[in-house]
VMD Tcl script that draws the C-alpha trace (Angstrom):
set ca {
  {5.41 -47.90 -95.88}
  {2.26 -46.01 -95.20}
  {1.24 -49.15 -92.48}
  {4.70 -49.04 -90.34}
  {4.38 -45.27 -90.46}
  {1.17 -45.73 -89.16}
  {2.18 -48.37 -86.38}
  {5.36 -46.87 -85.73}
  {3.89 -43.18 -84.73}
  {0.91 -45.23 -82.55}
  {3.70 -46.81 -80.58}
  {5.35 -43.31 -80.03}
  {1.86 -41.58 -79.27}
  {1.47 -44.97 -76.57}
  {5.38 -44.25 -75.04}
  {4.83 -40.61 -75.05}
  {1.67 -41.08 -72.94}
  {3.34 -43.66 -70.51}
  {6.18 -41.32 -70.13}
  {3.91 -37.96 -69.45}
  {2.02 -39.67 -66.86}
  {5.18 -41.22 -64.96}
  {5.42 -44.73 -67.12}
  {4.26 -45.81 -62.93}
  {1.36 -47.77 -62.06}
  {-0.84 -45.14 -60.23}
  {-0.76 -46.28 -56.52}
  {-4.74 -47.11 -55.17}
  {-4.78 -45.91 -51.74}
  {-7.66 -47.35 -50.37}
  {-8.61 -44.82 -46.92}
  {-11.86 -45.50 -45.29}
  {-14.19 -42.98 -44.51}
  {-14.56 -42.30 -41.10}
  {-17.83 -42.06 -39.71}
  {-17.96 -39.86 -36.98}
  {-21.34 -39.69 -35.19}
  {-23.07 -36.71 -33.48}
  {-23.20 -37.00 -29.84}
  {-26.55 -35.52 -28.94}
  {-27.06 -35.13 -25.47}
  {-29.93 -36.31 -23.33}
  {-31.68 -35.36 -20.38}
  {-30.04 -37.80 -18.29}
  {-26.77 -36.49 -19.39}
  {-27.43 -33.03 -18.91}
  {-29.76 -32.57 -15.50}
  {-29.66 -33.76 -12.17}
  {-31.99 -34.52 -9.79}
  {-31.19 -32.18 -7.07}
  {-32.89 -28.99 -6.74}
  {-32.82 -25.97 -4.48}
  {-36.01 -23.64 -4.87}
  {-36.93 -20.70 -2.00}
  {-39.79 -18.48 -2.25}
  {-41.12 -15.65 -0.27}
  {-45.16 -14.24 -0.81}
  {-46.05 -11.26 1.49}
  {-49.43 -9.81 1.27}
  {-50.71 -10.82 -1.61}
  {-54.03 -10.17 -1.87}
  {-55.50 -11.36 -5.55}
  {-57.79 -13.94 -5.73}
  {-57.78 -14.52 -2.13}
  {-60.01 -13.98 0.61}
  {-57.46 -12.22 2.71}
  {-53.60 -11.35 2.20}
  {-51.39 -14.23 1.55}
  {-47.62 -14.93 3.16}
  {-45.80 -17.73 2.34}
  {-42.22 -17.84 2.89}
  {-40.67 -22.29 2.22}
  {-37.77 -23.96 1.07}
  {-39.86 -25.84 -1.98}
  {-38.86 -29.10 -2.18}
  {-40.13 -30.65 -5.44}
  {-41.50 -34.03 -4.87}
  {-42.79 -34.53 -8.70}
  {-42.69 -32.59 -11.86}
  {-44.09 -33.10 -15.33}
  {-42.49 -31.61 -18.63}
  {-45.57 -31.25 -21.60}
  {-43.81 -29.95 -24.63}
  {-47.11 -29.28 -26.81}
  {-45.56 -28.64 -30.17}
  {-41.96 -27.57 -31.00}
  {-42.44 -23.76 -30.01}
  {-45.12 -24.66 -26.50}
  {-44.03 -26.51 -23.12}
  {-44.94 -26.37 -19.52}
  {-42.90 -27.27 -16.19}
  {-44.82 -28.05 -13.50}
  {-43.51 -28.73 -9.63}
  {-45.02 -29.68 -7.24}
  {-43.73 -29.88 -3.05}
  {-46.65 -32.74 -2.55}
  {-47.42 -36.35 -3.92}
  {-50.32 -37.11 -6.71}
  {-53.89 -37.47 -4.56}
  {-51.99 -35.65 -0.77}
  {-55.22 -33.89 0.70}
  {-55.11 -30.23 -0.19}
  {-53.10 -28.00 2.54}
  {-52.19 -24.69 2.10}
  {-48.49 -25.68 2.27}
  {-48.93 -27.50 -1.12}
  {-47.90 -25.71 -3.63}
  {-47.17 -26.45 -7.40}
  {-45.33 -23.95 -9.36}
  {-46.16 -23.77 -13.54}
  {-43.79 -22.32 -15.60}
  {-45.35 -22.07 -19.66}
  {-42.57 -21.42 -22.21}
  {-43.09 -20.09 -25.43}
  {-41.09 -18.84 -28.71}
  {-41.66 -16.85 -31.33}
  {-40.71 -16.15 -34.84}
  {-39.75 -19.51 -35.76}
  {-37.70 -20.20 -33.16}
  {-37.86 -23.90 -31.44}
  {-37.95 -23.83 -27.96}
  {-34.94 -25.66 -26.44}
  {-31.76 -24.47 -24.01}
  {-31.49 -20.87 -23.11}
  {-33.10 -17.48 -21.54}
  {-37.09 -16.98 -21.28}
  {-37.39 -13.41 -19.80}
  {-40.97 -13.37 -17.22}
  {-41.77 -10.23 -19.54}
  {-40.03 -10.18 -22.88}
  {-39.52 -7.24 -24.72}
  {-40.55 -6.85 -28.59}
  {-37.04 -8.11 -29.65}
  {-37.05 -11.36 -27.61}
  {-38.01 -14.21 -29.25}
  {-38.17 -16.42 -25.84}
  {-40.68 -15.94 -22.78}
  {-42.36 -17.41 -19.81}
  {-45.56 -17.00 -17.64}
  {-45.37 -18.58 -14.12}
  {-47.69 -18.94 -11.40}
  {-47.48 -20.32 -8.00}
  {-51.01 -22.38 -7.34}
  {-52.51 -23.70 -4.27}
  {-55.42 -24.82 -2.91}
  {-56.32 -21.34 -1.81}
  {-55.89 -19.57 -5.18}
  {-53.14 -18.27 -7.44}
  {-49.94 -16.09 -7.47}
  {-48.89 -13.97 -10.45}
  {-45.98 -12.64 -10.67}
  {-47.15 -8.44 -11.47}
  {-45.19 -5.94 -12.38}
  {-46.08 -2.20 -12.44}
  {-43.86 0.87 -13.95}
  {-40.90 1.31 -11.96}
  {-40.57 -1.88 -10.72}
  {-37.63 -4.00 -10.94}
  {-37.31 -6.52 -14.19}
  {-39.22 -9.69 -13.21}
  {-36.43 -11.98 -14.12}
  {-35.75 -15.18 -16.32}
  {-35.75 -18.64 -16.24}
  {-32.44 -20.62 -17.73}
  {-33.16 -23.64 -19.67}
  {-29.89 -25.20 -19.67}
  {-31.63 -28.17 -21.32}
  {-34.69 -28.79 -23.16}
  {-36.41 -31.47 -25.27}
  {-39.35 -33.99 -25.62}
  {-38.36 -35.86 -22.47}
  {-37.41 -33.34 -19.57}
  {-35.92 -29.62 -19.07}
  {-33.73 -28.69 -16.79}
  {-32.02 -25.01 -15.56}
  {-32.54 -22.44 -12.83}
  {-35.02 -19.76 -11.93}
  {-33.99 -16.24 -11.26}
  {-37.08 -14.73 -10.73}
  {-37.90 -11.58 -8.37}
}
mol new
graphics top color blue
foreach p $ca { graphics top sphere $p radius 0.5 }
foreach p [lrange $ca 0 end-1] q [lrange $ca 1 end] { graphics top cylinder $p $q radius 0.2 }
display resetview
């Protein structure tokens, strides 16, 4: 009596589990993952090749022999992009090809952008003279083969501007210059 005790109250524990889970077979829905990838954008899908740079020089006077006026529509012929390390680049442009005899209409603008605090450089704002809460800036000179041209500023002047990176990595920058 003991044995169809047993048996009969380990059929009832195996209908009363069958009957709290639904008695169903449990459906297998088989969904596939997705993969959805990153689009990262690239220098070719971010920057064009047009450009549209003016600049104006009157009397400047350091490191030349006499004052120095240059007022052109700069029309960049090459460029080179050198990011050093993840925090160091430099833009150069230049209105002349590699080996053109030096002229005093060739001109090659460098633009050195840094960051600070552990921040990498890539798209956005480097102020000409950052303030001690910026963690973006840039130094630019105008070069020829008659000397240099810094961009100075002295109290009570207005802000020196910016330069917008609307695009920046290993292989090319790209953005605007609002400089003053």
């Amino acid at each position: 009596m003991k044995k169809v005790f047993y048996t009969m109250s380990m059929a009832i524990a195996a209908v009363s589990m069958l009957a709290s889970c639904g008695g169903e077979a449990e459906e297998t829905s088989e969904e596939s993952e997705e993969t959805v990838e990153e689009v990262i954008p690239t220098f070719a899908d971010e920057c064009t090749g047009e450009n549209d740079i003016t600049f104006k020089v009157d009397n400047y006077g350091f490191q030349y022999d006499s004052t120095f006026a240059a007022d052109i529509k700069f029309e960049v012929i090459r460029s080179t992009w050198d990011m050093k390390n993840d925090s160091t680049a430099e833009l150069n442009l230049y209105n002349f090809e590699e080996g053109a005899a030096d002229t005093t209409t060739n001109f090659n603008i460098k633009a050195k952008f840094r960051t600070y605090n552990g921040e990498v450089l890539g798209a956005g704002t480097y102020p000409y003279s950052p303030k001690e809460t910026d963690n973006r800036a840039v130094s630019i000179t105008i070069n020829n083969s008659i000397g240099k041209v810094y961009f100075n500023w002295f109290a009570g002047m207005p802000d020196q501007g910016s330069i917008d990176l609307t695009f920046a990595d290993a292989d090319g920058a790209c953005g605007s210059f609002a400089l003053k």
